[in-house]
C-alpha positions in Angstrom: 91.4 60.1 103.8 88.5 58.6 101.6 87.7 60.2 98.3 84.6 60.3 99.3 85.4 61.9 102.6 87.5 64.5 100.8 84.4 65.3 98.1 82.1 66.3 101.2 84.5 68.8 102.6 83.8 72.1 101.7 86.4 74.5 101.4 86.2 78.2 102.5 85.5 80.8 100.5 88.3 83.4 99.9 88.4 86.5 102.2 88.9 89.7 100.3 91.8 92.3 101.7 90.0 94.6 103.9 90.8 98.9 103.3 92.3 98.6 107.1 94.8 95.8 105.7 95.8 97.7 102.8 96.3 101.1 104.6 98.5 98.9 107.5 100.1 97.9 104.4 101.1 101.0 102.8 102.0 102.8 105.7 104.7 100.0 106.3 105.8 100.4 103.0 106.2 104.3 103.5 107.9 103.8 107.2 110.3 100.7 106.5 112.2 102.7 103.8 112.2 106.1 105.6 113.8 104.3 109.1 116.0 102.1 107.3 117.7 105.1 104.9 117.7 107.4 108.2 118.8 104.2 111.0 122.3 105.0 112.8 124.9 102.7 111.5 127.4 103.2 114.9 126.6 101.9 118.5 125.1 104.6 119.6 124.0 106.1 123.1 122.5 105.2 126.6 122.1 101.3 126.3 122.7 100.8 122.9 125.8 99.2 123.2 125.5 96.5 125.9 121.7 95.3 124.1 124.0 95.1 121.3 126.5 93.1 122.8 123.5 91.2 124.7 122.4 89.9 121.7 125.2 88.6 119.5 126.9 87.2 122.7 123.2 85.7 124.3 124.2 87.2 127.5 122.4 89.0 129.9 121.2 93.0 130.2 120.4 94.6 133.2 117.4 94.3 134.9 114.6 93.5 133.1 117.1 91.4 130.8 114.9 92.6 127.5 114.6 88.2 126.3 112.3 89.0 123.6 114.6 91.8 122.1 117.8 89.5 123.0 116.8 86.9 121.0 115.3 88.2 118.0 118.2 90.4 118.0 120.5 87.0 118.0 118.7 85.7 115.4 119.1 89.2 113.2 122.9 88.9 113.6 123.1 85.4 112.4 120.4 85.8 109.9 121.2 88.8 108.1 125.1 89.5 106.3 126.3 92.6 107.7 128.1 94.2 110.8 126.3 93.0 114.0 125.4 96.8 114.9 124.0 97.0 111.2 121.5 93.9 111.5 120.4 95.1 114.9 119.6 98.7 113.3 117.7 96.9 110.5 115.5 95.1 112.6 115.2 98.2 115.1 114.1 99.8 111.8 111.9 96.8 110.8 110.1 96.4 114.3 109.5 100.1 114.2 107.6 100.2 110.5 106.1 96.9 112.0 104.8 99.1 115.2 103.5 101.8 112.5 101.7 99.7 110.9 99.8 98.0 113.8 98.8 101.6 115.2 96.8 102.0 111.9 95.1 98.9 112.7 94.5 99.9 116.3 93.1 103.3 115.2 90.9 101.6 112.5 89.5 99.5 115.8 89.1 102.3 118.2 87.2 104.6 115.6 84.8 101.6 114.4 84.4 100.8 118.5 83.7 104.7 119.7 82.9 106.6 116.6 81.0 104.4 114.5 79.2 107.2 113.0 82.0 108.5 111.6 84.1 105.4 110.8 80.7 104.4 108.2 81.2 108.3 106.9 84.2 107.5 106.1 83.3 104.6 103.4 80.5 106.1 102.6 81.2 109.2 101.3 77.3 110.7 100.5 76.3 109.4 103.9 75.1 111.9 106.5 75.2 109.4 110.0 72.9 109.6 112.0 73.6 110.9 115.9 72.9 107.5 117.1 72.8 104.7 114.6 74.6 102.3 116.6 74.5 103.3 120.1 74.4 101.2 122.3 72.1 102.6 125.2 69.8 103.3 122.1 69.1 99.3 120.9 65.8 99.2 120.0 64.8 101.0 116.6 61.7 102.6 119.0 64.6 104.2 121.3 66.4 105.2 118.5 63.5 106.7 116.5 62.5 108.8 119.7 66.3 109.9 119.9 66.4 111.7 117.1 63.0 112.9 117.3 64.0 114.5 120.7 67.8 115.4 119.1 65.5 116.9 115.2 67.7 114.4 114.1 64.9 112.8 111.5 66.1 112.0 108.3 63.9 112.8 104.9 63.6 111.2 102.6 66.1 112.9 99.8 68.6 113.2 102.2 71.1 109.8 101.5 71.6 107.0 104.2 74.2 104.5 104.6 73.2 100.8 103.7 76.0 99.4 106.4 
């Protein structure tokens, strides 16, 4: 590339970490430890052992096979120094922090999607939300100022509202 070519390129500005990153964060932090000091370090029950042969071996389970959890599995045992049943506990322990951690996120999602009200409450802790700030039957700021009309919902003046 040009110098000049590479002068006209703009370059993105830097996200910050958003709450719902951090709190994914720290609730993997609180969840890897926990399951990895409480995993079981034997084989185990039910289909525990033939997963775990499955996957050092590259073999095949029983019907649905499980080719996702075969191979990562494979690649735990090889990748990490311990007892084949050990590795395959860790990441069984890893995944399930990992799983933790994406529920916060999907909870964050659903409350901003069906309770925006009280997701902005939330960050906002001197707000009082409104019934139906961001309903979406009530678009217009006319439907949403006869709302709460109807609802007594009208806010005064002293009373704090949220900027987002």
């Amino acid at each position: 590339m040009s110098p000049d070519f590479v002068d006209t390129m703009k370059r993105p500005a830097k996200r910050a970490v958003r709450p719902r990153t951090i709190a994914a964060l720290a609730v993997f932090a609180a969840a890897a430890p926990t399951y990895l000091l409480t995993m079981s370090r034997a084989v185990g029950f039910v289909d525990r052992g033939e997963l775990a042969a499955v996957a050092v071996t590259l073999g095949v389970a029983h019907p649905t096979g499980y080719p996702t959890l075969t191979l990562l599995g494979h690649l735990a045992t090889k990748l990490l120094p311990a007892r084949p049943l050990v590795a395959l506990n860790v990441l069984a322990s890893l995944l399930s922090a990992a799983g933790a951690a994406l529920l916060v996120l999907v909870f964050d999602h659903v409350l901003a999607r069906f309770a925006p009200a009280a997701h902005r409450a939330s960050s906002c802790g001197s707000c009082r939300p409104s019934p139906s700030a961001s309903s979406p039957t009530l678009g217009s700021p006319g439907a949403q100022a006869r709302h709460r009309a109807s609802t007594g919902a009208i806010r005064t003046r002293s009373e704090p509202s949220c900027a987002t």
